[in-house]
N, C-alpha and C positions, 0 to 999 in steps of 0.2 A: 591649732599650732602644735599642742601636743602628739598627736597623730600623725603630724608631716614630720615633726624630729623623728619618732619610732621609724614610721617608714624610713625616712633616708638613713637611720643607723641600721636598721633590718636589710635594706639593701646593701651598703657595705659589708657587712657581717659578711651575708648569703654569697656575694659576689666573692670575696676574700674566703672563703670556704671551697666554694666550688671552683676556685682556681687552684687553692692546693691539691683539692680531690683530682682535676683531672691532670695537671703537673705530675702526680704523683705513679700517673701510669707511664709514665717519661723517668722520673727519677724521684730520689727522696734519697735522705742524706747518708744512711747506711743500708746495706741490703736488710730487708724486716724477715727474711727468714733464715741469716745465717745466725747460728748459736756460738757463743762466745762463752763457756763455762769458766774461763778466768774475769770477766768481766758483770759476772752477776750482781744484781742488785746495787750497780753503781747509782750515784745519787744525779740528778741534772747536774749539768755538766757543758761546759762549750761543744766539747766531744759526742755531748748526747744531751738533747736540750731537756729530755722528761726524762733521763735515766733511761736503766737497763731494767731487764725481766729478771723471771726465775731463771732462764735460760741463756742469758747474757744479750736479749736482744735489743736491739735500740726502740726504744717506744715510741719516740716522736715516729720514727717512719712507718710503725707498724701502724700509728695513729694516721698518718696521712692515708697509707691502704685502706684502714676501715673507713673512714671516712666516706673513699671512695667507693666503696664495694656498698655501704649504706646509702648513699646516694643514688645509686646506679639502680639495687634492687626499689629504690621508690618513684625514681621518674618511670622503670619498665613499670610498674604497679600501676601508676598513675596514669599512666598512658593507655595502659587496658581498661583498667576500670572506668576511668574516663569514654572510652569508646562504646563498651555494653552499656554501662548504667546509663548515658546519655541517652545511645539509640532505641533503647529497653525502656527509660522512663518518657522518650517522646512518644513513640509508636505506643505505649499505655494510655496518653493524652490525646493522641488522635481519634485511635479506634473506638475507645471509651467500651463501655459494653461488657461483655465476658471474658476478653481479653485484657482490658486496665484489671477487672479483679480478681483475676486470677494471676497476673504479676504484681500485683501490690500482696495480695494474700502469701507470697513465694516472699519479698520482701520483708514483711513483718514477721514472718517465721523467722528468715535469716536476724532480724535486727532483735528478737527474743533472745537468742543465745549471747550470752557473751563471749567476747572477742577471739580472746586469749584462748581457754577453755574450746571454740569453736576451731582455733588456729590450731590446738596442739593434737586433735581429735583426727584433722583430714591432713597432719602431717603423720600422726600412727599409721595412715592406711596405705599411705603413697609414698613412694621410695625416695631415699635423698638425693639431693640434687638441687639446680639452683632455678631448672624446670617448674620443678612442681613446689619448690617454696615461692614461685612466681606467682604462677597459678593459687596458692592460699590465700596470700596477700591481696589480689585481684579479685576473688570470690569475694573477701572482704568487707570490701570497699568499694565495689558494685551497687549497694543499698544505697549509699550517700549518691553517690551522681542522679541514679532510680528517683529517690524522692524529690530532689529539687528541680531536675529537668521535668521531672511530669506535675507538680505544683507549678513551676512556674509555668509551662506550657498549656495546664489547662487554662490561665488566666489571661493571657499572650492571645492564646485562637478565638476571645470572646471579643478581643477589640476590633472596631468596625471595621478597617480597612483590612485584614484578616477575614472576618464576613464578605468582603465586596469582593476581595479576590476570588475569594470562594464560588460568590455566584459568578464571578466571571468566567468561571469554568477552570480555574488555575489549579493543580491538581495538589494531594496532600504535601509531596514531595516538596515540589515548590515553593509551596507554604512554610512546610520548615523551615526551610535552608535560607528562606531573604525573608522571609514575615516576622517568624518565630526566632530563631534560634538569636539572631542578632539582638532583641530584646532581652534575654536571658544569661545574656554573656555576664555580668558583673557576679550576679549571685554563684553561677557556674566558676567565677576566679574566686570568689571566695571559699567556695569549695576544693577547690584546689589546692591552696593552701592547705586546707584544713588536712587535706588527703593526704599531701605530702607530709607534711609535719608527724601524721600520726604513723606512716607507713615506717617512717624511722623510726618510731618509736615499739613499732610491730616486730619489725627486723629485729631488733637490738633485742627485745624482750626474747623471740624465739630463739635468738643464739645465744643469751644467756643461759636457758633453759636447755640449749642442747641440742636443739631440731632446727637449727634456721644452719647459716652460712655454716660448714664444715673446716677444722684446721688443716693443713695448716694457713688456711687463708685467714688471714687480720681482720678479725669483725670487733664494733665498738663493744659491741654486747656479751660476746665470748671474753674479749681482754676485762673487761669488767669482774665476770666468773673467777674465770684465772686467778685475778690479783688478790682475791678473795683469802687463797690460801698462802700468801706472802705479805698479807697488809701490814705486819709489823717489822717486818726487813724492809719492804719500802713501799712504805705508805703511800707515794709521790703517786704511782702505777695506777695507783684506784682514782685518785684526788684529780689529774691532770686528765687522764683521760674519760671518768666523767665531766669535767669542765668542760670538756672539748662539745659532748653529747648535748650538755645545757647548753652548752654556747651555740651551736646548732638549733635547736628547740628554740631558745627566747628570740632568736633572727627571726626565724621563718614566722613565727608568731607577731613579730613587730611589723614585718614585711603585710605577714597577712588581717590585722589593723589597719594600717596604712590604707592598704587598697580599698577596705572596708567602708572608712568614714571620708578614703576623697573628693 
């Protein structure tokens, strides 16, 4: 019971989020990149629901942008990574042999480094852009898809009707796609969340740091930076639009619970 509440409030949450986020490419209640220097450090307000910037600009709308701009770069994340790591962790569980360990051996090298450190190292080498902070993110998060698709897939190809196909001449392809994969869907949605959840939190950390989304585009994790050096003119900046980032985070987490134990 507890786990169906989580879920259904993780889905509202996620739903009412990601309806602001794509609203927000339609409209949002003041423009988030006009600067108002008479209007600085205004406190919330009808006018402005989370106050103004250093720069007089309206936060809730610059909040709706990141939002959306965070979301965007994690479903593209997700989507790719989800596509190699899956096809890369089956075909490891098929072919088995010197091909499973030689991409599982490329795996646990990538999943030795840590994240962050591994994120800031191949955004040094590669030029900026939203290209190749794509492509960071996706390198990523490759290993997670890798391991669960070829774990569960080794387990999936031992069950009989998987063998009987097999000798029936059914070819590996086949196998996959109606034997395999359909078996392994639940563990693969939980992963998914997981991916997605963390991809924001990827995002956010890199443009904190400086290397991810560029201004003047609205990132949750650059406005964060920013309010850093005005938190005592208005504190609201840092307070509101971290809330926004947890409130994000504890959804997708309740959401990805939910799915977990239904």
């Amino acid at each position: 019971m507890m786990y169906r509440k989580r879920f259904k409030t993780g889905l509202v949450l996620v739903t009412l989020i990601t309806i602001a986020a794509v609203f927000s490419v339609f409209y949002t209640p003041c423009d988030p990149y006009v600067m108002d220097q008479t209007s600085r450090y205004q406190p919330p307000s009808g006018a402005h629901w989370f106050g103004t910037d250093n720069f007089g600009r309206d936060i809730f709308s610059r909040v709706m942008k990141g939002v959306g701009v965070s979301l965007f770069f994690a479903l593209v994340t997700l989507i790719a990574s989800f596509c190699a790591g899956t096809a890369l962790g089956l075909c490891a569980a098929v072919s088995g042999g010197i091909l499973d360990r030689v991409i599982m051996r490329l795996i646990n090298a990538l999943n030795s480094i840590p994240v962050v450190l591994f994120a800031l190292v191949l955004r040094s080498v590669l030029p900026d852009g939203n290209l190749p902070l794509t492509a960071v993110m996706t390198i990523i998060f490759i290993p997670s898809f890798v391991r669960v698709s070829r774990n569960e897939a080794m387990l999936a190809k031992e069950f009989e009707y998987v063998q009987f196909a097999r000798i029936l001449g059914a070819s590996w392809l086949r196998i996959v796609l109606v034997y395999i994969l359909p078996n392994i869907k639940a563990p693969l949605l939980s992963t998914v969340i997981i991916v997605l959840t963390r991809s924001i939190l990827i995002e956010s950390t890199l443009s904190y740091l400086g290397v991810g989304v560029q201004p003047p585009v609205p990132s949750l994790g650059r406005m964060m930076f920013d309010a850093q050096s005005y938190l005592f003119n208005a504190p609201w900046a840092a307070l509101l639009t971290g809330g926004v980032m947890v409130l994000m985070i504890c959804s997708m987490n309740y959401l990805g619970e939910g799915l977990q134990h239904d």
